[in-house]
N, C-alpha and C positions, 0 to 999 in steps of 0.2 A: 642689649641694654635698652632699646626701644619699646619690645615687646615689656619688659619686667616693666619699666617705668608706668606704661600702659595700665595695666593690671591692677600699680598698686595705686596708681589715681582709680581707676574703678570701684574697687573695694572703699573707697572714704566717699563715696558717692552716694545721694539720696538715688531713688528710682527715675524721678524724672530727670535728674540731670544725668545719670547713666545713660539714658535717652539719647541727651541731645550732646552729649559726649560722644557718642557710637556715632551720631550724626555727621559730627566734623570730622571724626576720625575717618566716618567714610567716603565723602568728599574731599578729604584732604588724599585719596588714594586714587579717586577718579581722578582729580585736577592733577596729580602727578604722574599718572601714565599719560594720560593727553598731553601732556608736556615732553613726557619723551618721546610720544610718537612724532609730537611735531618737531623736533631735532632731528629726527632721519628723513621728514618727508618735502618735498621741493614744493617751492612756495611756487603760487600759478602770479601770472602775470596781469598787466588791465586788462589784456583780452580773453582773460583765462585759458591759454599757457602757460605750458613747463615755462618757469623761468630758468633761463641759465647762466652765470655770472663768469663772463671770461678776461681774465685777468692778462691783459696784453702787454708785454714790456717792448713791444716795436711798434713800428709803424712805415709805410710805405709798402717795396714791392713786398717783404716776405709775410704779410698775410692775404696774399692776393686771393686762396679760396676761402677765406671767413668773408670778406667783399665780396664777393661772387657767389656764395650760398647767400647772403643779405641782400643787396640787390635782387638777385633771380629768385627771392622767394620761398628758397630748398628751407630753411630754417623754419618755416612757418606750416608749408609741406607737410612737415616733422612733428605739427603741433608744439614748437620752442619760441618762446621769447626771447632772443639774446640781449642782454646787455653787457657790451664791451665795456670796461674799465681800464683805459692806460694809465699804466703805471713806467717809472723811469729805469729801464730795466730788464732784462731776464730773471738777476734775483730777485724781485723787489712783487716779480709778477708770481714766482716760485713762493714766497712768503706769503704770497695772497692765499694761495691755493692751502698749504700747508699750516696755515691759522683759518684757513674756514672761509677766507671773504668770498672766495670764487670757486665754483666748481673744477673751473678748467684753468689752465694759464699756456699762455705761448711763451716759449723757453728753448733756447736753446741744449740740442742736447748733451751735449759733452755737461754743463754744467748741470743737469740732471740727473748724470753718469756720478759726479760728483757727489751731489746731495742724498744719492744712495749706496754711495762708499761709504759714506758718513753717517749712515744708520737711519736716515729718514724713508718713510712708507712711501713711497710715489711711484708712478709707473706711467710709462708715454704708453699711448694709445692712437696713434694718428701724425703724417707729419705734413710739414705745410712746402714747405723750402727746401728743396737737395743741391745743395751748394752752401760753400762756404758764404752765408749772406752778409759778412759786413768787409768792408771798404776800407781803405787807409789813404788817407788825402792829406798834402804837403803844401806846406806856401809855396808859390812859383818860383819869389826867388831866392828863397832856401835853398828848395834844390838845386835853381843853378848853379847856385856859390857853392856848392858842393858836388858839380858838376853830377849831379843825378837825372836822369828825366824815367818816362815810362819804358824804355829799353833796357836800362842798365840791369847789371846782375841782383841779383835774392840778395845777397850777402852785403852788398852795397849801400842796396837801400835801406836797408835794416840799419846799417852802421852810422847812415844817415839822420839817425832817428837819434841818435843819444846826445842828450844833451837839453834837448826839445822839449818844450811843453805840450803836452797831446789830450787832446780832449778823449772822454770814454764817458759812456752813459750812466754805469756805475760799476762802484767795485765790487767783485765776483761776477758780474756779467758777462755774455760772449764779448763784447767789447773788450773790457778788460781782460780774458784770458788769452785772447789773438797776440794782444801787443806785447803781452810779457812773454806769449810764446816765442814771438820774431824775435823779441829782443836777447832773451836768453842764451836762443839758436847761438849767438853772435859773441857770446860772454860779457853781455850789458845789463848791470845790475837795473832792473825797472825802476827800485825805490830810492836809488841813489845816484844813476846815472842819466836818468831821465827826470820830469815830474807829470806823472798820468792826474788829470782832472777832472771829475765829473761833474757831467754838466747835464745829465736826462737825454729828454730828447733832440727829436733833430734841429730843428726850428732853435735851441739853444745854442746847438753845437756850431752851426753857421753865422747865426751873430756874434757866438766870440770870435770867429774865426777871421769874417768879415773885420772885425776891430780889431785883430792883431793881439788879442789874447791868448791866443795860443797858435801854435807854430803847425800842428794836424792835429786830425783828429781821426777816431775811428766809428764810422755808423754804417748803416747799410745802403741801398741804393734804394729811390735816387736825391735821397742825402749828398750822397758823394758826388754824383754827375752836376747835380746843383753849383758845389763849390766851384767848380772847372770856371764858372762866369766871375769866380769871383777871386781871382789870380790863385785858383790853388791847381797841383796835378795830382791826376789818381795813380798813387806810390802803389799799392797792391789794391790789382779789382779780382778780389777771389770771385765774387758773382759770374763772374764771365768764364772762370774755370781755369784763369792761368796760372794756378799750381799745382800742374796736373795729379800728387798724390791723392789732393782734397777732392779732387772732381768728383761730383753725382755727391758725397756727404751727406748724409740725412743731419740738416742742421738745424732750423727751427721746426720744432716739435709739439703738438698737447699732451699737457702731464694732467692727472689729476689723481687724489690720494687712492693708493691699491685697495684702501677698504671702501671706498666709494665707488668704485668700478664695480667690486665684487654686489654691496648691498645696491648698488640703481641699476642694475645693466640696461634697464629699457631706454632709461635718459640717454646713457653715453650710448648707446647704438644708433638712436635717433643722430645724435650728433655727427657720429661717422657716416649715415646717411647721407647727410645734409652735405660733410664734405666728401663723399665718394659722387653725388652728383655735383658739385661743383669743381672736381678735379674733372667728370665727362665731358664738363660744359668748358671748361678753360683749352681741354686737348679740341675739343671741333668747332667753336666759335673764337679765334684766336683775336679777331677785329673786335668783338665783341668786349672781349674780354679787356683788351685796351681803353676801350671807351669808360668802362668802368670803373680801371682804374684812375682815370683822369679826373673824375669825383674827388678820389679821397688822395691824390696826389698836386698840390695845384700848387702856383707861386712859380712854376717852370717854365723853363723857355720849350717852348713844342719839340725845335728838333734835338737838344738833350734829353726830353721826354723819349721820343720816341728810339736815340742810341741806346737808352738805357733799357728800355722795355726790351727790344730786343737781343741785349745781353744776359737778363734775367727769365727770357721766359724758357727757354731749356728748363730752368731751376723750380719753375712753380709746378707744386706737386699734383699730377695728374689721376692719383689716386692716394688715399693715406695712409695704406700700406707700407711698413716699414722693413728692406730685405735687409738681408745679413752684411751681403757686400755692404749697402752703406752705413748699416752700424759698424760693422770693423773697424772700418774708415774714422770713428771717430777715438776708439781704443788708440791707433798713434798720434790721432790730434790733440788727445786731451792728457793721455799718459793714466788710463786708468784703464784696467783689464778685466769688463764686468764681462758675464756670460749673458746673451742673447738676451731668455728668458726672464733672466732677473732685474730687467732694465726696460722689456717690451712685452706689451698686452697686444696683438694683433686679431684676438679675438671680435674686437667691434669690425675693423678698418676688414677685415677676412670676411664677414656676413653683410657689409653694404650695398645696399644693393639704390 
């Protein structure tokens, strides 16, 4: 239809404005490809750097080697500009990714496992966290009146929970998928027996909690080790691995769309560079590694700092390598039955060098 319309403007045309017709027609073909090409091509940065946009739904321990390639430098090594964007969430960081705002996103993966049940293109590539990383914390004297503490049974504390207001970062989140997982275990309607709130991040979920808005909440560490000061107890510290099915889980993960993986490979290798050397650097500088988390972990008292750090550093990933054991692991966490391949690119995290 383009073409015809084309044509029969030509024909009613004098010579010189066929000219300057052909003219625009032909800049209007340059200016349209340069436009597509800059649709696929990564924008550089002020230092001219790859820029790279990673769309973070946590914060604290579990992105401990994104802090640790930024700090030590690996990102820039790489020739990468990062700029991190938090957002309130694992979905919220998955919507970044999957409308474009960000290259990459940190996501938990069960809820990844999900969004590609569901037909969306995305594919993990690297993981950060192997352990279940989020926490469930109770007012102190909740539980007492309920005669609960950190000993009693799974099935206890769970049953503990109904009725409760509970903070979650937001809905569809790992947050939100834990607590209705517990609950469910237990035959506790989430939407009617409990009421789950979203409140974002941490720093949110501790001033309600502090004020008596809600009764727990669920965030990761040391979110959770925080509240301890502030009359609550740690109901489930999956971080630490005490429920042993979860243990080692490949749980927070980088997703980013399968056809951008396919058309940048150089980007996303660069990236698993950056964190295959900051998984080397976390495994032989372990003091190190601590000091630098204390940057971007602050407002703590030092020695819940330091319980919690060493609860969690088992769990920070030492390479981004994703194996099969801890995907499987997440097939009974999440209740969805993807196969390996259709859910993991280990191509980048495989060639890091």
């Amino acid at each position: 239809m383009l073409i015809k319309l084309c044509f029969e403007n030509w024909r009613r045309l004098g010579l010189v404005k066929r000219l300057l017709f052909s003219l625009v027609l032909l800049l209007s073909v340059i200016l349209a490809t340069a436009c597509s090409s800059e649709e696929t091509k990564t924008s550089l940065g002020k230092n001219g750097k790859e820029k790279v946009i990673i769309a973070e739904g946590n914060t604290g321990f579990l992105l401990t080697p994104i802090y640790v390639a930024k700090e030590q430098g690996f990102f820039e090594e790489e020739g990468l500009e990062v700029e991190e964007v938090s957002v309130s969430g694992g979905s919220k960081a998955l919507s970044a990714v999957i409308g474009g705002g960000a290259q990459i996103g940190t996501v938990a993966l069960v809820d990844i496992m999900k969004a590609i049940d569901s037909g969306q293109n995305v594919k993990v590539f690297g993981t950060l966290f192997n352990q279940v990383g989020t926490n469930i914390v109770m007012n102190k004297d909740i539980a007492s009146k309920n005669g609960i503490n950190e000993n009693s049974s799974m099935a206890d504390k769970i049953k503990a929970l109904k009725g409760l207001k509970v903070g979650i970062s937001s809905p569809g989140s790992g947050s939100d998928h834990i607590i209705r997982m517990l609950l469910e275990s237990e035959g506790i309607n989430p939407d009617r027996d409990s009421e789950l709130i979203p409140l974002g991040q941490g720093d949110a979920q501790l001033a309600a909690f502090q004020k008596n808005e809600i009764d727990a909440f669920v965030y990761a560490s040391p979110t959770t080790d925080m509240a301890t000061t502030l009359n609550g107890i740690i109901l489930f510290n999956f971080s630490k691995g005490e429920v042993e099915e979860y243990a080692g889980l490949a749980y927070l993960t980088l997703v980013a769309k399968e056809d951008d993986l396919k058309k940048n490979k150089e980007l996303y290798q660069k990236v698993a560079n950056a964190m295959a050397k900051a998984g080397k650097f976390i495994e032989t500088e372990r003091e190190e590694t601590r000091e630098i988390l204390k940057k971007y972990v602050q407002g703590i008292d030092p020695e819940v700092f330091d319980i919690a750090f060493e609860n969690n550093y088992p769990a920070f990933a030492k390479s981004p390598v994703i194996t099969e054991e801890s995907f499987n692991k997440n097939i009974k966490f999440g209740g969805i039955d993807l196969p390996f391949d259709k859910v993991i690119d280990n191509e980048f995290a495989d060639k890091a060098k």
